[in-house]
NUKE-796853 format. One record per residue (C-alpha): residue in one letter; x, y, z. Coordinates in steps of 0.05 Angstrom, whole numbers, plus 5000, padded with zeros to 4 digits. Each point is the difference from the previous one (the first is absolute). Layout:
REM NUKE-796853
AXYZ;...
END
This chain:
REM NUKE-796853
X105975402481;X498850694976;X492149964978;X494050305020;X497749495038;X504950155055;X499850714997;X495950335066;X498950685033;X500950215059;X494050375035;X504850794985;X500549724928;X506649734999;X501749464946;X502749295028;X502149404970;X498549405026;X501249254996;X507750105008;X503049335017;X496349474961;X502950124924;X507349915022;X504249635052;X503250545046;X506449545014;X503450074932;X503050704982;X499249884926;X492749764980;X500349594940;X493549544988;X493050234965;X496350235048;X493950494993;X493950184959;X501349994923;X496250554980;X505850435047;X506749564986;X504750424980;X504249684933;X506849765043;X495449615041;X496149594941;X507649894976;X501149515056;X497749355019;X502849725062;X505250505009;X503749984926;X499850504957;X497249854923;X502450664971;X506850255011;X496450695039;X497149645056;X504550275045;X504449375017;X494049575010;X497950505058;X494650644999;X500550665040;X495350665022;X499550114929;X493449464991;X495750465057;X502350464950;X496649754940;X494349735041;X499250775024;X499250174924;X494949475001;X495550185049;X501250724982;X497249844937;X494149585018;X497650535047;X499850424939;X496449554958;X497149415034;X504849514968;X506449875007;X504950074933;X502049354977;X492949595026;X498449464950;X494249415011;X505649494996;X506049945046;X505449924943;X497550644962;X500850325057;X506649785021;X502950174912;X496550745020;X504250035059;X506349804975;X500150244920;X493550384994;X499850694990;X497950705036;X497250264943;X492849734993;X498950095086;X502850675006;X495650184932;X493549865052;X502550495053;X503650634961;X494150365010;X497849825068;X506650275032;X506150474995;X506349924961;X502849895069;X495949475012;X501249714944;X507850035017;X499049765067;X496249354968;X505249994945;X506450005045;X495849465048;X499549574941;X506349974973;X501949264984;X507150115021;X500649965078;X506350434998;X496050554975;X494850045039;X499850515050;X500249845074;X495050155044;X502350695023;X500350204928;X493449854989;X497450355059;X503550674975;X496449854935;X496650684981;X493449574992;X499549845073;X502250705026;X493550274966;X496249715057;X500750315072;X500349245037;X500950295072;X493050284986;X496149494963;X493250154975;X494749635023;X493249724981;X495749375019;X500549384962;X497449864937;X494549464996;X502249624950;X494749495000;X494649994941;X492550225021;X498249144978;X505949775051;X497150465062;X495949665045;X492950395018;X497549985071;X494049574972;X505049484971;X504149925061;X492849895046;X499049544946;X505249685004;X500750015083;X492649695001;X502849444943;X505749835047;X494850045065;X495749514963;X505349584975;X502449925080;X493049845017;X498449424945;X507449785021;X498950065069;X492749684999;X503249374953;X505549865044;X494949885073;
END
């Protein structure tokens, strides 16, 4: 499940995926059931239920590489602008943006926020059509990605991303340590 939630860094500031393992069963060669976060499911995969296809380009009732692909183009867009492309408040929207929506109106939010190479990059991640995808190698020769030197990632502490009324002061937290002390005592003094 390609998402940010399972994406980590190492301590040198090398990218890893995690979670491997629990959105498929490793024993069949050919994964063919719904599994995965919706926002990220590539189109072949919302074309099956229980292994059969419901649209004659569902790959024989089976998906390949081709739907990390598309979830790539995802997340790739999300990290641009805190969204991902086809996000609705209700499931079925979501799941018509995915399979007949178009490009248009999301890529119209990000043309000026990145090149026209990252705009094919996105583009040829979310191409409906599994066959035309690229595979993963072609998308790491994308000119997009070479712009960055990866084997010497910049690097800069984390963001907080909390809001000034969600952070804790020290006052609230003694506060709140005496209110649990007290709460122990009255508990403690009830129960002799």
């Amino acid at each position: 499940d390609i998402k940010p939630e399972n994406l980590f860094f190492t301590g040198d500031g090398a990218l890893r995926v995690g979670d491997f393992g629990l959105g498929i069963d490793t024993n069949i060669e050919y994964p063919s059931a719904r599994l995965g976060t919706l926002d990220y499911m590539a189109p072949e995969v919302l074309q099956l239920v229980d292994g059969q296809e419901l649209a004659p380009d569902a790959a024989d009732g089976f998906y390949g590489e081709g739907v990390d692909i598309w979830a790539c183009g995802v997340l790739a867009y999300e990290m641009i602008v805190g969204f991902t492309p086809f996000e609705d408040e209700s499931q079925e929207m979501t799941c018509a943006l995915i399979l007949w929506g178009g490009l248009e109106e999301p890529f119209s939010l990000i043309t000026n926020l990145i090149s026209p190479a990252g705009l094919s990059f996105l583009s040829a991640s979310l191409t409906r059509e599994p066959s035309k995808r690229p595979s993963a190698r072609q998308l790491l020769d994308s000119p997009w990605l070479h712009q960055y030197d990866t084997a010497n990632p910049r690097t800069m502490p984390p963001a907080d991303t909390s809001s000034p009324e969600d952070r804790a002061s020290e006052s609230d937290i003694d506060n709140i340590s005496r209110g649990i002390e007290s709460g122990m005592s009255i508990a403690h003094h009830s129960s002799s």
